[in-house]
C-alpha positions, 0 to 999 in steps of 0.5 A: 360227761355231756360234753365228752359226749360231743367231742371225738377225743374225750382226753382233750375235752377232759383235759381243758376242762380240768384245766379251765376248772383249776383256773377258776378256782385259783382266780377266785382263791386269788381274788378272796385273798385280795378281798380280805386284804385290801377289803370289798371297796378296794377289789371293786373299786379295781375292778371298775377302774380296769373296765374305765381304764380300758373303754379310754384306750379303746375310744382313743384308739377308735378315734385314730381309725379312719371314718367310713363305712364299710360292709362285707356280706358272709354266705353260708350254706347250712340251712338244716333240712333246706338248701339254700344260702344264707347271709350275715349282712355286717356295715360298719360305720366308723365316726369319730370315737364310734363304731355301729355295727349293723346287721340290717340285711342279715337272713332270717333264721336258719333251720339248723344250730347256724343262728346266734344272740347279740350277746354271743356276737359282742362276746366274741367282737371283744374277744378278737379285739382284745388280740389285735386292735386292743392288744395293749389294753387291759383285757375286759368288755370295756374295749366296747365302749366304743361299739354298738351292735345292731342286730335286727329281730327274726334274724339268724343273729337275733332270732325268736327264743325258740330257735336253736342257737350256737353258743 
């Protein structure tokens, strides 16, 4: 009910989450069966394998893209309560089968919900790779191998605890 309170249709919110909810349980239905097959070590072990399996596709594919740096600012103007613009500072250097993406130059944190974490900002990093770049690996965090994200404190893409966020 909390989120059907947010949206301006409740059918939709209501409908994507039942279905978000049956997923879960007919992955973790399917899971338990597999587990009782083949047993604890073999899911594990699977499991571990796809992570592997997708950090070597993705580093070899890294390794492909051309070295450099590159940078792009994006400015938004919601501030809360204050006007203003604000930026997100984004350099990424690209060696070899590494890619830093630093955040150095990002403005502090904003008076609004327009603030995140590090883990949102890798969540959704790997979510547009596994789209585009990573298209034909298996789909997991381990298409991040190759990546470090650097996003300095007291700013809005790392701010102090008590600060509102958008997830």
């Amino acid at each position: 009910q909390f989120f059907v309170n947010m949206t301006r249709d409740e059918r939709v919110m209501v409908g994507d989450t039942k279905a978000k909810t049956a997923c879960a349980f007919k992955v973790r239905e399917r899971l338990l069966e597999l587990v009782e097959q083949k047993g604890v070590g073999f899911v594990v072990g699977l499991m571990r394998r796809v992570l592997e399996a997708s950090a070597e596709g993705a580093r070899r594919k890294v390794a492909q893209l051309n070295d450099g740096v590159y940078t792009c600012p994006i400015f938004f103007d919601v501030r809360g309560s204050q006007e203003g613009i604000s930026r997100i500072h984004v350099t990424v250097t690209k060696k070899d089968d590494r890619i830093v993406v630093d955040l150095s130059g990002t403005s502090p944190p904003t008076q609004s919900y327009l603030n995140t974490r590090p883990h949102v900002i890798r969540s959704v990093l790997v979510g547009d790779l596994a789209q585009f770049l990573f298209s034909d690996l298996p789909a997991s965090a381990g298409v991040l191998a190759p990546f470090e994200i650097k996003a300095p404190p007291n700013t809005c893409v790392n701010p102090q605890i008590d600060v509102a966020i958008d997830a």
